[in-house]
C-alpha positions as CSV (number, residue, x, y, z in Angstrom):
1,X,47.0,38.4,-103.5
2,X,44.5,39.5,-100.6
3,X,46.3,41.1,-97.7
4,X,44.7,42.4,-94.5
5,X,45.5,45.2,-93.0
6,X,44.7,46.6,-89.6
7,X,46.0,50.2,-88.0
8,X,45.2,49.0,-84.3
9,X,45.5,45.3,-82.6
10,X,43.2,44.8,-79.7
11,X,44.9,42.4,-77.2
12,X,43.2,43.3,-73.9
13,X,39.3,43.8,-73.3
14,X,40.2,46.4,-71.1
15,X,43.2,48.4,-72.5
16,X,42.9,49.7,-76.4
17,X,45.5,51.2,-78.6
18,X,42.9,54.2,-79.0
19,X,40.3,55.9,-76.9
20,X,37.2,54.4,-76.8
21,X,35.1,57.1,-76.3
22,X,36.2,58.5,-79.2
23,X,35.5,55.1,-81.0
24,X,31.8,55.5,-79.7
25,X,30.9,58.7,-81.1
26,X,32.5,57.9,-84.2
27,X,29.7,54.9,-84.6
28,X,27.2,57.3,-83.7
29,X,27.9,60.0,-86.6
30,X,31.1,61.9,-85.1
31,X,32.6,63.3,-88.6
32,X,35.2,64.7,-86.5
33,X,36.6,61.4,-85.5
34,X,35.8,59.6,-88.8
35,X,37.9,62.1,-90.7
36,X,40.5,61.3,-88.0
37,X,40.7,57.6,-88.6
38,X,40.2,57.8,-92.5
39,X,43.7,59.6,-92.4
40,X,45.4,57.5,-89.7
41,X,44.3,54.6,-91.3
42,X,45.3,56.3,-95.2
43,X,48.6,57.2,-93.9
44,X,49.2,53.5,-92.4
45,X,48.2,51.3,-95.1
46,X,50.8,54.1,-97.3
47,X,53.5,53.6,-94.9
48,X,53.0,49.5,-95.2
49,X,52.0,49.4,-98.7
50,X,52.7,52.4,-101.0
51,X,55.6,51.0,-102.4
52,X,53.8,48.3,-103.5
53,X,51.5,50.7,-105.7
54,X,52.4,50.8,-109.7
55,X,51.3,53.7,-111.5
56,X,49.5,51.5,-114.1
57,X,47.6,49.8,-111.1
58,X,43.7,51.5,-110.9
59,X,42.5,50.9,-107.3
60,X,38.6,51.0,-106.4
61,X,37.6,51.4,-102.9
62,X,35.2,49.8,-101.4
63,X,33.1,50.7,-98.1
64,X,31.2,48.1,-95.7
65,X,28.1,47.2,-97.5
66,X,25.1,49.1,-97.1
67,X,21.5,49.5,-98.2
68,X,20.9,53.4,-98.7
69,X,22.2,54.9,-95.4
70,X,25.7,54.8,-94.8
71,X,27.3,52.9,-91.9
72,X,30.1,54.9,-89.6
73,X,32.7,53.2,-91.8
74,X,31.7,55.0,-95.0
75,X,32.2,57.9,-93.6
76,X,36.0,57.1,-92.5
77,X,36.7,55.7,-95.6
78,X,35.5,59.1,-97.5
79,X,38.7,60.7,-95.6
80,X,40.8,57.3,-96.8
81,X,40.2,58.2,-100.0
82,X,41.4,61.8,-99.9
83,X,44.6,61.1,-98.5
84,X,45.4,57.7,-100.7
85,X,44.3,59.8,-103.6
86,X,46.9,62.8,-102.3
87,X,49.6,60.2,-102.4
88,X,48.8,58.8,-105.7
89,X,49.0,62.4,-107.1
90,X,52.0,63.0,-106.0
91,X,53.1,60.2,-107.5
92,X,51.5,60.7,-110.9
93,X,49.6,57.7,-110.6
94,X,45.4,57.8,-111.4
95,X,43.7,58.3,-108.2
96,X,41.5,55.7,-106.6
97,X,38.1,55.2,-107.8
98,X,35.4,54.2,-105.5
99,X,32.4,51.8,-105.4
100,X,29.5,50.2,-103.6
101,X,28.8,46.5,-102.2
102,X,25.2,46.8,-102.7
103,X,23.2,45.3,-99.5
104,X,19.8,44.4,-100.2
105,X,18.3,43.6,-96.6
106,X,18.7,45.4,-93.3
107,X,17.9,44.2,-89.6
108,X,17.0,46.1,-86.0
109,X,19.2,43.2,-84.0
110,X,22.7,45.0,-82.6
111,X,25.3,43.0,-84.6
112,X,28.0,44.2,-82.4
113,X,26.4,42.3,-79.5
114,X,26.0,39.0,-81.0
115,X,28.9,35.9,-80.8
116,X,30.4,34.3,-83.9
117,X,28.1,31.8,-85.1
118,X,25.4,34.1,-84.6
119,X,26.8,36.9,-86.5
120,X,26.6,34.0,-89.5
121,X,23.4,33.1,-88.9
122,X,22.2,36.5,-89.3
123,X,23.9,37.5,-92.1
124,X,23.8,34.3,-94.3
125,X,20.7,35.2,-95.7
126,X,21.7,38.8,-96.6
127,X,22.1,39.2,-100.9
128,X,24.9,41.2,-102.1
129,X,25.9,42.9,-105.4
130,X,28.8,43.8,-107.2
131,X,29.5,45.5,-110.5
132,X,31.6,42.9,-111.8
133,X,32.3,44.3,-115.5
134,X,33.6,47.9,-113.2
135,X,35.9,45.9,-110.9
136,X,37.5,43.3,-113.6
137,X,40.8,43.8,-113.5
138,X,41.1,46.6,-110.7
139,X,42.8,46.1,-107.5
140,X,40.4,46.2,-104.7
141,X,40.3,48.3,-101.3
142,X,37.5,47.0,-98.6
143,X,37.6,49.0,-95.6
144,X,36.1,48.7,-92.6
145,X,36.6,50.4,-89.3
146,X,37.2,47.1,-87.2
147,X,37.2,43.1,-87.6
148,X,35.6,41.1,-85.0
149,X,35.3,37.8,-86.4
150,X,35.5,38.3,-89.5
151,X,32.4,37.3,-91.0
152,X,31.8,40.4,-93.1
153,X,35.1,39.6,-95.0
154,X,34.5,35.9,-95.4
155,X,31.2,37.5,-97.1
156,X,32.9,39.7,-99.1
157,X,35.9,36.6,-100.1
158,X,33.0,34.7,-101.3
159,X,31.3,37.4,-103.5
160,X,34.6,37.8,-105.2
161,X,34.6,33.8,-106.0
162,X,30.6,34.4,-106.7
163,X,31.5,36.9,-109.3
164,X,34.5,35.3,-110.8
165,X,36.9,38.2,-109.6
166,X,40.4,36.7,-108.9
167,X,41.5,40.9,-108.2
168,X,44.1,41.7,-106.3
169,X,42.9,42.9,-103.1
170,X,43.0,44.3,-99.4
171,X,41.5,44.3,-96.7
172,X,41.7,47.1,-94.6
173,X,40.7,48.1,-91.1
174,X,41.2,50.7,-88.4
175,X,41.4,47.6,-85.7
176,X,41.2,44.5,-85.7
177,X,40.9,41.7,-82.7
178,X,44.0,39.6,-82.6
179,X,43.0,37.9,-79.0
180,X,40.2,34.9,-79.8
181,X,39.5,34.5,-76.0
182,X,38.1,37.9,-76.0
183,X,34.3,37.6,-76.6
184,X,33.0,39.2,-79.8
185,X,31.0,41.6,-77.8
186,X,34.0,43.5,-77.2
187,X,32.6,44.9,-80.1
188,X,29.5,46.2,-78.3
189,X,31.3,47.8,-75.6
190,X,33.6,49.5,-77.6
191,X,30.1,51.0,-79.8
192,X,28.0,52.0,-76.7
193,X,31.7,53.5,-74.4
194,X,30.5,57.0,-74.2
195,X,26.8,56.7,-76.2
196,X,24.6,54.7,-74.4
197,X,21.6,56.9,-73.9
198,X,19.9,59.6,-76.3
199,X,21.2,62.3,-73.6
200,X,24.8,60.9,-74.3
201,X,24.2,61.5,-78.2
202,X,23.0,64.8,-77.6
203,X,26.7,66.2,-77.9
204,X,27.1,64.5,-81.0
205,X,24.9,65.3,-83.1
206,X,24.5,69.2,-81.9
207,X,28.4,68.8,-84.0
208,X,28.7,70.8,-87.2
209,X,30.7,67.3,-87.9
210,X,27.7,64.7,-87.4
211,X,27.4,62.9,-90.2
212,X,24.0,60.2,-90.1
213,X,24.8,57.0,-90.5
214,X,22.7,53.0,-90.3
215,X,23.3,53.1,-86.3
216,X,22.2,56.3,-85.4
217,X,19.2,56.5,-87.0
218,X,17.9,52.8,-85.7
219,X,19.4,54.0,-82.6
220,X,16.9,57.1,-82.0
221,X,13.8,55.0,-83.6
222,X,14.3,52.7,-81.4
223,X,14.6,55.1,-78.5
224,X,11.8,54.9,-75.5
225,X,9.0,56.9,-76.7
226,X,9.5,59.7,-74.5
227,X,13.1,60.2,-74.5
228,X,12.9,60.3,-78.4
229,X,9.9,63.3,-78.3
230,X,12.3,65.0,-75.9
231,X,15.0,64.8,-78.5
232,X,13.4,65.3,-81.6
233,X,12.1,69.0,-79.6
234,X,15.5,70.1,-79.8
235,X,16.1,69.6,-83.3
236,X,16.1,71.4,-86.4
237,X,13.9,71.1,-89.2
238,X,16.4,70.4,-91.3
239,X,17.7,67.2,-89.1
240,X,14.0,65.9,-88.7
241,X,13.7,65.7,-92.5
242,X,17.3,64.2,-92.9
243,X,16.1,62.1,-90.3
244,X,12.7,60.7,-92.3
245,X,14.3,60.6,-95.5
246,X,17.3,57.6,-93.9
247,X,14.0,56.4,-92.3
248,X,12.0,55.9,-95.4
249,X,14.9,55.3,-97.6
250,X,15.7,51.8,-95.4
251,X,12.1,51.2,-94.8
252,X,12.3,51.8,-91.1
253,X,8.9,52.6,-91.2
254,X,7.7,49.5,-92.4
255,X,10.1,47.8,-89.0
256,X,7.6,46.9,-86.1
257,X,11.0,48.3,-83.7
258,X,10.8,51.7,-85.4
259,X,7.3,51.7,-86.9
260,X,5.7,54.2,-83.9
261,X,8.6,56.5,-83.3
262,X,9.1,57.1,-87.3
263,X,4.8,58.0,-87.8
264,X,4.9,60.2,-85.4
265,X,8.0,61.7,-86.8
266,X,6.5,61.7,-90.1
267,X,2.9,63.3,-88.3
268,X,5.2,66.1,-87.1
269,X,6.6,66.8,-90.2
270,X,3.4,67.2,-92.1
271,X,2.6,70.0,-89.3
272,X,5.3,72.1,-89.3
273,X,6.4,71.9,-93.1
274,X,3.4,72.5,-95.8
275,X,5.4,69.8,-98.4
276,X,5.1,67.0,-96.5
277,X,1.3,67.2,-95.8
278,X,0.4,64.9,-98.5
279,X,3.3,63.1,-98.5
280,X,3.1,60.7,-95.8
281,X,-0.8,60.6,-95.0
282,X,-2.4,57.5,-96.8
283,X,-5.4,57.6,-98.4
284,X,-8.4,57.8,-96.2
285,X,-6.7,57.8,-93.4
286,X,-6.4,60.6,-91.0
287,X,-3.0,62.2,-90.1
288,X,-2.4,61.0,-86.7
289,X,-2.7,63.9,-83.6
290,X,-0.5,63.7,-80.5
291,X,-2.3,66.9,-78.9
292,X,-0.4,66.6,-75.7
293,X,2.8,66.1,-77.1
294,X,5.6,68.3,-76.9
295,X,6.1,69.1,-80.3
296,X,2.3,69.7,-81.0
């Protein structure tokens, strides 16, 4: 059994069954709105599938895949979670267990703006990893917050056959496009509604509920140079390091698109905080100066 699931059908490029602004912070680190669509989308697949639960049935959710940074959909399935696991309690049945498809390669092109075939191209070469002697026998959750074309779930059908799991499975989404003549850069319009500028994201992650995720932080690396000082200047400390260490941790800095904007991230750091002075400076090299900058 593999059953898809989707909260939300979009039918019309112009009119959604959820407000699209909302949608756009939520890709850009709203935990306010991923919270939101974790429960909705908890409290739908319930409603359409809870009966179906046995209480001798252990289910493992499992998130987009991802390299070290989380994507947007992580976070809304952390709320999943909660409330499947509520309901399960209830019920006396174990609660869900959760695991990673582990992503070993990560790219600066904007998936959400590409077509079909080359949404393939680009992933085909990506290497995936499951714990196969975890999942054996466990029925299988894959979330995601919306299906395009479906190419990460053919990924993720033919991992399963890779790994010789026959598991019972869903798939689950918080929308899905139902209407083929609708270009798969819906998907792009939908991410960049009410975020399409570092002013726009401003609001969003000033939040007490911004959570970082994979697009945000490529998205302010890869900002113009001087829009991405002027942001940085109005930042804590403590988001600056958060910011380095999902830099470092997918070797943004290593990325020719986010190579400039991460050093002199990493330069600032070492002024302002004593720990990371020898952290980032390589060896005979001196630690680069921006003496007219605005956060020298």
């Amino acid at each position: 059994m593999k059953d898809v699931y989707a909260l939300h059908s979009i039918l019309d490029d112009a009119q959604f069954p959820f407000d699209p602004a909302a949608y756009s912070r939520f890709k850009f680190g709203d935990g306010a709105v991923a919270n939101a669509y974790g429960t909705a989308l908890a409290e739908g697949f319930i409603t359409a599938y809870g009966n179906r639960l046995s209480e001798n049935e252990q289910l493992v959710v499992l998130p987009s895949p991802y390299t070290s940074i989380p994507t947007a959909s992580f976070h809304m399935t952390t709320a999943f979670v909660k409330v499947l696991n509520r309901y399960l309690c209830m019920r006396g049945y174990s609660p869900a267990e959760t695991a990673k498809i582990h992503r070993y390669k990560t790219y600066s092109i904007d998936y959400g703006a590409l077509d079909m075939e080359s949404r393939k191209a680009l992933i085909i070469n990506d290497k995936y990893h499951l714990d196969k002697d975890f999942l054996a026998g466990k029925t299988l959750i894959f979330t995601d917050d919306i299906r395009i074309t479906g190419s990460h779930e053919l990924i993720i059908r033919n991992l399963l056959n890779k790994f010789e799991l026959s598991n019972d499975a869903y798939f689950l989404y918080y929308a899905k496009l139902h209407n083929q003549d609708i270009h798969p850069n819906i998907e792009n319009k939908l991410n960049y509604h009410s975020v399409h500028s570092l002013h726009c994201l401003e609001s969003v992650i000033a939040s007490p509920d911004f959570l970082f995720n994979t697009r945000v932080v490529k998205y302010i690396l890869n900002a113009p140079f001087a829009a991405y000082e002027q942001l940085l200047m109005k930042q804590s400390n403590t988001f600056l390091e958060d910011l380095a260490d999902c830099c470092i941790s997918n070797n943004y800095h290593h990325m020719e698109e986010y190579r400039t904007n991460a050093n002199y991230l990493f330069d600032h750091l070492q002024k302002i905080i004593p720990s990371w002075q020898s952290i980032c400076k390589k060896e005979k090299e001196p630690t680069l100066s921006y003496q007219n900058s605005l956060l020298a």
